[in-house]
N, CA, C and O atoms as a Maestro MAE file, in Angstrom:
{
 s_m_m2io_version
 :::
 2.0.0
}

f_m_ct {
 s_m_title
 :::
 protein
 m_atom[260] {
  # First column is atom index #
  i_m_mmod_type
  r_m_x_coord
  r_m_y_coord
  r_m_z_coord
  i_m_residue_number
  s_m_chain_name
  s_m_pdb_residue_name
  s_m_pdb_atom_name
  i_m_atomic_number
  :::
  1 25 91.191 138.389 122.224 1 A "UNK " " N  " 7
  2 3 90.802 138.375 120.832 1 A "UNK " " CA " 6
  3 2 90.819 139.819 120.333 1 A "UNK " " C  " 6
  4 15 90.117 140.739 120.751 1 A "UNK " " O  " 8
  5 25 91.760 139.861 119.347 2 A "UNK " " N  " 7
  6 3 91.391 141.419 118.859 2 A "UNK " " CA " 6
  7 2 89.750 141.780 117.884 2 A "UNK " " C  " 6
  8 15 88.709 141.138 117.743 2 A "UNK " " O  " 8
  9 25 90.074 142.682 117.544 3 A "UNK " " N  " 7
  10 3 88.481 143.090 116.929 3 A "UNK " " CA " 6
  11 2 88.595 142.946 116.043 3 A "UNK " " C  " 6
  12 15 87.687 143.441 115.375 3 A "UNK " " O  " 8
  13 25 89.710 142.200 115.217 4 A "UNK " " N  " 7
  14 3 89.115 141.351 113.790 4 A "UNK " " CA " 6
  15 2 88.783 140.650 113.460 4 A "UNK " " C  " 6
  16 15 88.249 140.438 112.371 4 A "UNK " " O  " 8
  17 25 89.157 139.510 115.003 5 A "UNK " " N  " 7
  18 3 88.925 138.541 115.730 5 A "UNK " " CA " 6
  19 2 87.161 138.582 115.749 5 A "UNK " " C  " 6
  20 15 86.344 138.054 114.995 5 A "UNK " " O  " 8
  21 25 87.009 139.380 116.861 6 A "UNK " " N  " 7
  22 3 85.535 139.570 116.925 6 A "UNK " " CA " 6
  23 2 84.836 139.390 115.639 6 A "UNK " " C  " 6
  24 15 84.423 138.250 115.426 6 A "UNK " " O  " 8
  25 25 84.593 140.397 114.627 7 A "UNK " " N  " 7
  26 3 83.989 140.482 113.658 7 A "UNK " " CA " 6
  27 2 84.212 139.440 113.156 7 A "UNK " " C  " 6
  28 15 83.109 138.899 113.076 7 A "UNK " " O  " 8
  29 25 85.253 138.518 112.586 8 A "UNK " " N  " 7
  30 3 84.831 137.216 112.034 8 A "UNK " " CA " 6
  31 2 84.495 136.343 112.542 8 A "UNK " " C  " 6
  32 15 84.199 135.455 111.743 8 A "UNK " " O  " 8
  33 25 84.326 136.002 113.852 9 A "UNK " " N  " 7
  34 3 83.382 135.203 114.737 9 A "UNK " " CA " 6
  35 2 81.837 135.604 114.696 9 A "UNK " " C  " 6
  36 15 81.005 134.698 114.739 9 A "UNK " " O  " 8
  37 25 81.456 136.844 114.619 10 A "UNK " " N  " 7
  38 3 80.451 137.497 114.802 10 A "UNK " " CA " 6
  39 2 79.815 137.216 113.686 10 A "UNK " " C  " 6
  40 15 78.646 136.841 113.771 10 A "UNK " " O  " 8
  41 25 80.676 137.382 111.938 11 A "UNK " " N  " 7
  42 3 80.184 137.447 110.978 11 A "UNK " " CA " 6
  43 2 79.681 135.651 110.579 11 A "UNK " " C  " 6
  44 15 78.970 135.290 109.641 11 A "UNK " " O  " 8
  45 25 80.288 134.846 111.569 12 A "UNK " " N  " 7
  46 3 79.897 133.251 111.314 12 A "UNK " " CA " 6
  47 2 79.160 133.006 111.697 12 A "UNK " " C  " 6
  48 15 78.820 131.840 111.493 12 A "UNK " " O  " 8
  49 25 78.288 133.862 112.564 13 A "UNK " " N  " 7
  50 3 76.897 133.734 113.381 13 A "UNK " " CA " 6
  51 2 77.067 133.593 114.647 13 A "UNK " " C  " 6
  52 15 76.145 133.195 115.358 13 A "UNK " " O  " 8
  53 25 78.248 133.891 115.122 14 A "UNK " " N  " 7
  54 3 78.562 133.780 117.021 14 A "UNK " " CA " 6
  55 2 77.781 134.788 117.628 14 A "UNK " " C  " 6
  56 15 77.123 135.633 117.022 14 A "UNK " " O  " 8
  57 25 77.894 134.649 118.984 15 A "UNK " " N  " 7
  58 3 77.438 136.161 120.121 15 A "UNK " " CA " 6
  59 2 78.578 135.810 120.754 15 A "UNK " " C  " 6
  60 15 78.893 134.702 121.188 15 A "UNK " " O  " 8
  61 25 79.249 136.955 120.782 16 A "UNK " " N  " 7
  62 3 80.509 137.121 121.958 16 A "UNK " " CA " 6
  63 2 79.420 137.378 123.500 16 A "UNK " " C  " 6
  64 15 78.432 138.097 123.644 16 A "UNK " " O  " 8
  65 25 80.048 136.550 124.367 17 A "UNK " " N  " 7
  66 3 79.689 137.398 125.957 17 A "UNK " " CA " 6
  67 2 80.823 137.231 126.423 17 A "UNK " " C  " 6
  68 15 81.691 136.471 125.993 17 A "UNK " " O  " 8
  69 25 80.902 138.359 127.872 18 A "UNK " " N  " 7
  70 3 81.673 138.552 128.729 18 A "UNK " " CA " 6
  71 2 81.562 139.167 129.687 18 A "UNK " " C  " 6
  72 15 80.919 140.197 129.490 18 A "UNK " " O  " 8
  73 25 81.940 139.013 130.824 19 A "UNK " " N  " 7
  74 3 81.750 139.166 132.315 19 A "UNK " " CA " 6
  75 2 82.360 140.370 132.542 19 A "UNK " " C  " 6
  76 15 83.422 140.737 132.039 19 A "UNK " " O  " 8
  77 25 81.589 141.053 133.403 20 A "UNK " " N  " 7
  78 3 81.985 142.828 133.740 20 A "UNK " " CA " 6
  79 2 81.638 142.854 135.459 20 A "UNK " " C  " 6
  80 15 80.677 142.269 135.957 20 A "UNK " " O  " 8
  81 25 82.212 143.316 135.894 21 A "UNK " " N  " 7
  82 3 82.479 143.771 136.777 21 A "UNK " " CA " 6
  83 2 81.705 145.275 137.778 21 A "UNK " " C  " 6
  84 15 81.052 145.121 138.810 21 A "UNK " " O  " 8
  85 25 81.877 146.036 137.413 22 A "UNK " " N  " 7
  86 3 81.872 147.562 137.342 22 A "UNK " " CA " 6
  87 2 80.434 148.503 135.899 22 A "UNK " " C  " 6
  88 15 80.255 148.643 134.689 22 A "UNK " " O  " 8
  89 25 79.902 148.814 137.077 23 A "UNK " " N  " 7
  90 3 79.546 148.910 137.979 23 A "UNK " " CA " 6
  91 2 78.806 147.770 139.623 23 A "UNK " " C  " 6
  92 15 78.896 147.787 140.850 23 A "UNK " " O  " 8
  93 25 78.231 147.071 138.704 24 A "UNK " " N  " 7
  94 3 77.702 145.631 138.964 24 A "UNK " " CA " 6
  95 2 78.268 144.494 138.243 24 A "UNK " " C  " 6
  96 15 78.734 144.564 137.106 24 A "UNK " " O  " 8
  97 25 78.201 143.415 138.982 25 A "UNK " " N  " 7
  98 3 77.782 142.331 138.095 25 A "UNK " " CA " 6
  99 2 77.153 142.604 136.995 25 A "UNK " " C  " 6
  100 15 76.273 143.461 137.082 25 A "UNK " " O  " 8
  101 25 77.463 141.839 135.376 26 A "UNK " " N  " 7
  102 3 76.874 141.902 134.690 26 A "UNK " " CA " 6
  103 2 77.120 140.860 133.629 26 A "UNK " " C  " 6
  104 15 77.730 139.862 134.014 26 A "UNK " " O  " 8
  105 25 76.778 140.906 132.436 27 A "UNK " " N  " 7
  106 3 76.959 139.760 131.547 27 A "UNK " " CA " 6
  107 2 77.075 140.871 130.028 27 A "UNK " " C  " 6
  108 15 76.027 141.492 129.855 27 A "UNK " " O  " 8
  109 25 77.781 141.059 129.353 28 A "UNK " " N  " 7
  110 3 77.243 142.062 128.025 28 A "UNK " " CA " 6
  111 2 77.893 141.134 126.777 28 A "UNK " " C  " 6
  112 15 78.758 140.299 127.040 28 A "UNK " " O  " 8
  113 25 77.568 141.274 125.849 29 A "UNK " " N  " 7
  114 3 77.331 140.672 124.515 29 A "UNK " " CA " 6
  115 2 77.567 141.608 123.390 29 A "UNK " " C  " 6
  116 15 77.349 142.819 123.389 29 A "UNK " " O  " 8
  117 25 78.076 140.829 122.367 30 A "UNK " " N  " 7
  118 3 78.046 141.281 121.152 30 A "UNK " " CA " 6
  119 2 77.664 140.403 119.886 30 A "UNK " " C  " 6
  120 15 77.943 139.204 119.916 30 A "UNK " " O  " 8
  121 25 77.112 140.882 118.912 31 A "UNK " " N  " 7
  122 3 76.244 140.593 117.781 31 A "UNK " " CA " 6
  123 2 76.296 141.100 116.509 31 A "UNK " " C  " 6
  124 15 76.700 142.260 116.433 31 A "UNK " " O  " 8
  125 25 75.949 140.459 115.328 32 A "UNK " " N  " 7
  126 3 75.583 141.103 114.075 32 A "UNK " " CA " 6
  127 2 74.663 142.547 114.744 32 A "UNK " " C  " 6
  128 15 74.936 143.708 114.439 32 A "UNK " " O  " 8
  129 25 73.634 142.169 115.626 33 A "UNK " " N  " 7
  130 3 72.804 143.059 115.745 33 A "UNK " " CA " 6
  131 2 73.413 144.571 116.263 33 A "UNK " " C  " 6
  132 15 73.303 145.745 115.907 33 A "UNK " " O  " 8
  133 25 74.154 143.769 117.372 34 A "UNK " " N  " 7
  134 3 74.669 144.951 117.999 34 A "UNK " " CA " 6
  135 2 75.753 145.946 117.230 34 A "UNK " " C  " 6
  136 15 75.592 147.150 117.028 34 A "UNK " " O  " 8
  137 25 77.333 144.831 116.710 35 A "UNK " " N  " 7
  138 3 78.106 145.624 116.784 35 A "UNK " " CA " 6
  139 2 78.620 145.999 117.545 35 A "UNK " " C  " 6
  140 15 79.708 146.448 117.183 35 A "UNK " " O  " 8
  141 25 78.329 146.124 119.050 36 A "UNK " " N  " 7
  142 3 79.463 146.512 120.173 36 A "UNK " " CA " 6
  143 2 78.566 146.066 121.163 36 A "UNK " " C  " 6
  144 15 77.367 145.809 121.059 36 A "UNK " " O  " 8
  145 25 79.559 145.994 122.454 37 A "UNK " " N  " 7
  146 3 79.084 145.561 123.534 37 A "UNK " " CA " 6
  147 2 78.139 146.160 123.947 37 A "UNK " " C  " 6
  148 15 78.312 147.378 123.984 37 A "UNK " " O  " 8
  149 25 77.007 145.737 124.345 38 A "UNK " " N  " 7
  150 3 75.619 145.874 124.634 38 A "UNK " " CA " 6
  151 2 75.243 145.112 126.555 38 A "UNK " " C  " 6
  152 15 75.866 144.119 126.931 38 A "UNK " " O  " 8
  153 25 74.579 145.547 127.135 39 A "UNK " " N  " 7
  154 3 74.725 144.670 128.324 39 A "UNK " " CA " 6
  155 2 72.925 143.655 128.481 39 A "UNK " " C  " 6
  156 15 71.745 144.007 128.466 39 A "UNK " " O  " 8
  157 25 73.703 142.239 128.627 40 A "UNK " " N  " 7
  158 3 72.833 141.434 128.269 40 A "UNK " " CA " 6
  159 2 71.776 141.735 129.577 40 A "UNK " " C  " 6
  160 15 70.580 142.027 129.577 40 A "UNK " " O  " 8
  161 25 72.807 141.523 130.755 41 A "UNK " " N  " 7
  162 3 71.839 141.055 131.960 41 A "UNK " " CA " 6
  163 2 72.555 141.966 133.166 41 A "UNK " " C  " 6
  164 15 73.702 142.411 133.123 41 A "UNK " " O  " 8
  165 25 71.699 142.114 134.133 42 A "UNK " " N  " 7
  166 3 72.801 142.833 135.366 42 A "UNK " " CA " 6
  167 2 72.319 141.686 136.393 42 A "UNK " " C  " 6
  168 15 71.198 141.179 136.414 42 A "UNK " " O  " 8
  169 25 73.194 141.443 137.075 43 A "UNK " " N  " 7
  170 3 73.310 140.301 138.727 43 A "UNK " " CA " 6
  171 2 73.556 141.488 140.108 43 A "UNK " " C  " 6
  172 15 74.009 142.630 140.038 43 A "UNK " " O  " 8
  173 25 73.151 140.847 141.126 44 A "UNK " " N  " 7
  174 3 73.479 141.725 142.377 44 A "UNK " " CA " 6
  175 2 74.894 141.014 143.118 44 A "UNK " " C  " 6
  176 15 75.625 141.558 143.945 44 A "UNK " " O  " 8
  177 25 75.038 139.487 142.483 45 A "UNK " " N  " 7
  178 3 76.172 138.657 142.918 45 A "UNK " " CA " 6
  179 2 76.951 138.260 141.468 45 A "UNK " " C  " 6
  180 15 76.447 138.109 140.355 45 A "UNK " " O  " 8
  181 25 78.312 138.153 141.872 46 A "UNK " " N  " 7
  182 3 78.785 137.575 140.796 46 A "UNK " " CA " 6
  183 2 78.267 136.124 140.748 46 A "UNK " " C  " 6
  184 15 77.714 135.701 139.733 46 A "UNK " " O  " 8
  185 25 78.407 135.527 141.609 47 A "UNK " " N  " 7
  186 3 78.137 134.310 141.613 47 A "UNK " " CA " 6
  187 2 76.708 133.576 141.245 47 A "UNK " " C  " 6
  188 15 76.511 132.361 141.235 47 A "UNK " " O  " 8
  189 25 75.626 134.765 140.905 48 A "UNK " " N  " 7
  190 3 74.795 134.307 140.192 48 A "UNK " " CA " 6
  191 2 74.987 134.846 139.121 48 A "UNK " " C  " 6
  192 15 74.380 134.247 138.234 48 A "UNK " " O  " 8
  193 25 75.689 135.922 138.670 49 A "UNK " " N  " 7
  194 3 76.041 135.990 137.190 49 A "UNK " " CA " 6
  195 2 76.868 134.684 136.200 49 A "UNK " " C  " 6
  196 15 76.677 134.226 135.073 49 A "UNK " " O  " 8
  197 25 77.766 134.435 137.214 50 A "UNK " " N  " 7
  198 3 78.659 133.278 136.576 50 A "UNK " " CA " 6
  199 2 77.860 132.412 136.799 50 A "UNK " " C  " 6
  200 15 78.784 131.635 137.042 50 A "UNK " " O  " 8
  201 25 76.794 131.664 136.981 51 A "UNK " " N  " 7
  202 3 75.966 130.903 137.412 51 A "UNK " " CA " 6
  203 2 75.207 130.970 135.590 51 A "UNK " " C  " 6
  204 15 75.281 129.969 134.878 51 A "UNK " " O  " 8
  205 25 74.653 132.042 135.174 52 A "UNK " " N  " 7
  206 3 73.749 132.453 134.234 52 A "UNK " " CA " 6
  207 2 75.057 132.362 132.532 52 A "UNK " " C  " 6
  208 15 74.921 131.971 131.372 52 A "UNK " " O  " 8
  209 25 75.896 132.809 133.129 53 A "UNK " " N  " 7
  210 3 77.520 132.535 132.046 53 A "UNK " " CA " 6
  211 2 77.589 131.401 131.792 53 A "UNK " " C  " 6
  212 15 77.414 131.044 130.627 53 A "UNK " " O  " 8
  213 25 77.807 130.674 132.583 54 A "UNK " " N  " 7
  214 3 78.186 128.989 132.676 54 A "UNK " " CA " 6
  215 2 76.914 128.072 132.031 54 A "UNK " " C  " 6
  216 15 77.153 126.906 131.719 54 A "UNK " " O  " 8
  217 25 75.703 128.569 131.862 55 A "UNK " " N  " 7
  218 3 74.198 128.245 131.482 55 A "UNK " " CA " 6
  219 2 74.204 128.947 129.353 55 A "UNK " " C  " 6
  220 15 73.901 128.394 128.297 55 A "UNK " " O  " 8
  221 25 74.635 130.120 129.653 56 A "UNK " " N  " 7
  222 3 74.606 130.693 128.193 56 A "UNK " " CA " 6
  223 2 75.786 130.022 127.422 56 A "UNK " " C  " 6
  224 15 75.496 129.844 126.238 56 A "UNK " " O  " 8
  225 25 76.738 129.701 127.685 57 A "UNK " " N  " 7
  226 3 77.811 128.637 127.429 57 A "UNK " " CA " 6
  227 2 77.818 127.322 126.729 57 A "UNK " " C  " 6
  228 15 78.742 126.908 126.028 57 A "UNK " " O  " 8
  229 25 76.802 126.763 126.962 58 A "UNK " " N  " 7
  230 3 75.933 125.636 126.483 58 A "UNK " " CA " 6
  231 2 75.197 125.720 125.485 58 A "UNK " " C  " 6
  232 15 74.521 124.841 124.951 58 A "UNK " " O  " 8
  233 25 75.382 127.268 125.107 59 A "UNK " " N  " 7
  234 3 74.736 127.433 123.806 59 A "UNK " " CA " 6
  235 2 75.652 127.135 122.340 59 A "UNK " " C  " 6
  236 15 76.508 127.951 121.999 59 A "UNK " " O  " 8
  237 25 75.403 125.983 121.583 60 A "UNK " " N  " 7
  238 3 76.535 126.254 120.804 60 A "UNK " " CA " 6
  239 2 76.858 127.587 119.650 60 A "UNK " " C  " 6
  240 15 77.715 127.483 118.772 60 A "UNK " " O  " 8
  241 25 76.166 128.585 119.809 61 A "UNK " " N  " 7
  242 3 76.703 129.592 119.049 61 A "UNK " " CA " 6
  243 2 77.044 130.922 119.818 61 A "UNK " " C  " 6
  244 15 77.292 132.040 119.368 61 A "UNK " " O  " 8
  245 25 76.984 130.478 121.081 62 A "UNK " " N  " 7
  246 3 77.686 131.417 122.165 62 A "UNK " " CA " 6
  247 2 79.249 131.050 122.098 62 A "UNK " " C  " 6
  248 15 79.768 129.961 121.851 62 A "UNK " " O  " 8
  249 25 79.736 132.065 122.338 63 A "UNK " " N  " 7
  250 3 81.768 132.348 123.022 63 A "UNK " " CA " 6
  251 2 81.571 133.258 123.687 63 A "UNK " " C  " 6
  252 15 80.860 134.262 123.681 63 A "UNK " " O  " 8
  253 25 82.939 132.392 124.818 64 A "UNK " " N  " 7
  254 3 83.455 133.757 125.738 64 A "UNK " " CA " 6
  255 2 84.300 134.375 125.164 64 A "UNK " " C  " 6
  256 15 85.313 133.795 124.774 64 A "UNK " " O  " 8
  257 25 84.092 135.847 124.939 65 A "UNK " " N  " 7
  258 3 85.656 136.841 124.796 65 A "UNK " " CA " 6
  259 2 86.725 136.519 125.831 65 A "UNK " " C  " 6
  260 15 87.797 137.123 125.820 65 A "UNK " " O  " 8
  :::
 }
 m_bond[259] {
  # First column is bond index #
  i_m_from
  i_m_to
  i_m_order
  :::
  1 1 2 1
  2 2 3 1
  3 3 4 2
  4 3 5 1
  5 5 6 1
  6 6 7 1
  7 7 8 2
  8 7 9 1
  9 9 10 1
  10 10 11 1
  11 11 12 2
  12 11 13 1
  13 13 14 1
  14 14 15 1
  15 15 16 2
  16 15 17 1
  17 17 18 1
  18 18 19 1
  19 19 20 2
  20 19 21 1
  21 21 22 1
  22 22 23 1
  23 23 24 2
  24 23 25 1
  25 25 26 1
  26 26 27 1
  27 27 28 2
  28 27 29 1
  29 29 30 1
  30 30 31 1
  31 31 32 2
  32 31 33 1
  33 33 34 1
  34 34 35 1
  35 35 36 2
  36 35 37 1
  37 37 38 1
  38 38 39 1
  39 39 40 2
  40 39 41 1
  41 41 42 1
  42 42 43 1
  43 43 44 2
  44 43 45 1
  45 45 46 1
  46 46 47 1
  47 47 48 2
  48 47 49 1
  49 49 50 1
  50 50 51 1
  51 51 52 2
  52 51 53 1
  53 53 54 1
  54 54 55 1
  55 55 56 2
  56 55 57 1
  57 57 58 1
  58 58 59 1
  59 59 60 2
  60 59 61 1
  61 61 62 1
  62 62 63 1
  63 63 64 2
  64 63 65 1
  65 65 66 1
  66 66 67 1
  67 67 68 2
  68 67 69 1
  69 69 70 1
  70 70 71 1
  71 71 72 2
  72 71 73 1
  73 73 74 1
  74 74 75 1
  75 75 76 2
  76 75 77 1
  77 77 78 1
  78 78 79 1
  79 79 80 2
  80 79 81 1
  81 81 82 1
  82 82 83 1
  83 83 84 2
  84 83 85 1
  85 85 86 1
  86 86 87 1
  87 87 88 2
  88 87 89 1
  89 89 90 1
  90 90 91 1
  91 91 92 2
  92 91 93 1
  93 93 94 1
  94 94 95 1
  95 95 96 2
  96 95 97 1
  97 97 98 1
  98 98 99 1
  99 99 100 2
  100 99 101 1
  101 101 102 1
  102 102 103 1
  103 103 104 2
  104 103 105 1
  105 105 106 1
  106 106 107 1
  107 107 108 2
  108 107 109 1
  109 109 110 1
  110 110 111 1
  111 111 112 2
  112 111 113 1
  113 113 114 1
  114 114 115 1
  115 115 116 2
  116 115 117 1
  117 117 118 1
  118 118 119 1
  119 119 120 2
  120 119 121 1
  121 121 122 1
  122 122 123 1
  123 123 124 2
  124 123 125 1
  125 125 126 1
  126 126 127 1
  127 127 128 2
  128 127 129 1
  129 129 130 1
  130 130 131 1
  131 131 132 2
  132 131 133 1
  133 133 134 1
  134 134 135 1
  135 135 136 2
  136 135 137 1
  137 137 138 1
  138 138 139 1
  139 139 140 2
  140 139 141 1
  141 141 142 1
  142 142 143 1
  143 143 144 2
  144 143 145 1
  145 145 146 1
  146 146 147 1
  147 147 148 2
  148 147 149 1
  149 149 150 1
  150 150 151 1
  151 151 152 2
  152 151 153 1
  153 153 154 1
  154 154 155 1
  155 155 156 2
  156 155 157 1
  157 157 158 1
  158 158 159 1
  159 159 160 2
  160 159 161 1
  161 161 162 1
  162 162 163 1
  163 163 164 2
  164 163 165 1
  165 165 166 1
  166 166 167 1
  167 167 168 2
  168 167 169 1
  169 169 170 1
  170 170 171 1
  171 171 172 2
  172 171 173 1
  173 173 174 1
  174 174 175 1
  175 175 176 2
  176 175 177 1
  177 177 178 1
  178 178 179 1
  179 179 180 2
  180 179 181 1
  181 181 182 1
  182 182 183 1
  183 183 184 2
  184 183 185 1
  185 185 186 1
  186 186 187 1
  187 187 188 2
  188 187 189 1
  189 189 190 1
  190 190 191 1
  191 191 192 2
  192 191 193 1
  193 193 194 1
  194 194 195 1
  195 195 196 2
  196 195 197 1
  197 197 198 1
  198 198 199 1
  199 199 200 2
  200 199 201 1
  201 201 202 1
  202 202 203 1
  203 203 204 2
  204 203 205 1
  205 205 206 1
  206 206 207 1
  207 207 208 2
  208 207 209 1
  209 209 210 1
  210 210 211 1
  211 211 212 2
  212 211 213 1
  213 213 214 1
  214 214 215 1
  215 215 216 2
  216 215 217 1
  217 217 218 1
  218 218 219 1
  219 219 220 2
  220 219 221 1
  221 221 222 1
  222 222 223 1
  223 223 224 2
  224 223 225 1
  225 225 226 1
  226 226 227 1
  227 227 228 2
  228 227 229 1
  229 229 230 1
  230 230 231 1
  231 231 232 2
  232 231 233 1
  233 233 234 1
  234 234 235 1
  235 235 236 2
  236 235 237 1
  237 237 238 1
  238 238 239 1
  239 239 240 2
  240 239 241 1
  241 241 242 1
  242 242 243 1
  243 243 244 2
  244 243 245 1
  245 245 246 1
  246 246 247 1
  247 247 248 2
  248 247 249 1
  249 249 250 1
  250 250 251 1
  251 251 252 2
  252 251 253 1
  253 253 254 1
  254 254 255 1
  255 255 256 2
  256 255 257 1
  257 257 258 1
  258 258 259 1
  259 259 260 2
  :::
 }
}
C-alpha cells in the first residue's frame, strides 16, 4: 500500500498494523493519532506475536499493511 493508500484508510477510521521483525518481534501501528508507525507491542517469539496479530485482526477497524 503506498502512503496515500495509508492516509485514506487511516482518514476512514482504520489502524494500520504490521509485523516487524528487527530488532525483536513486534507488532507497530498506525493512526489518526499517530501518523507514523508507532510500536504497539514487543514479543520474545514471533509466534506469540502472530498469535496477538491474528487476535487484533478480528477487530473490524483494524488492517494489515
Amino acid at each position: 500500500m503506498t502512503l496515500d493508500g495509508h492516509n485514506k484508510v487511516i482518514a476512514a477510521g482504520f489502524t494500520l498494523i504490521r509485523k516487524r521483525d528487527v530488532p525483536e518481534p513486534g507488532i507497530w501501528y498506525k493512526d489518526t493519532h499517530t501518523g507514523e508507525w508507532s510500536k504497539m507491542a514487543q514479543y520474545k517469539t514471533k509466534a506469540a506475536r502472530d498469535r496477538q496479530f491474528k487476535e487484533l485482526l478480528k477487530n473490524e477497524h483494524i488492517v494489515e499493511d
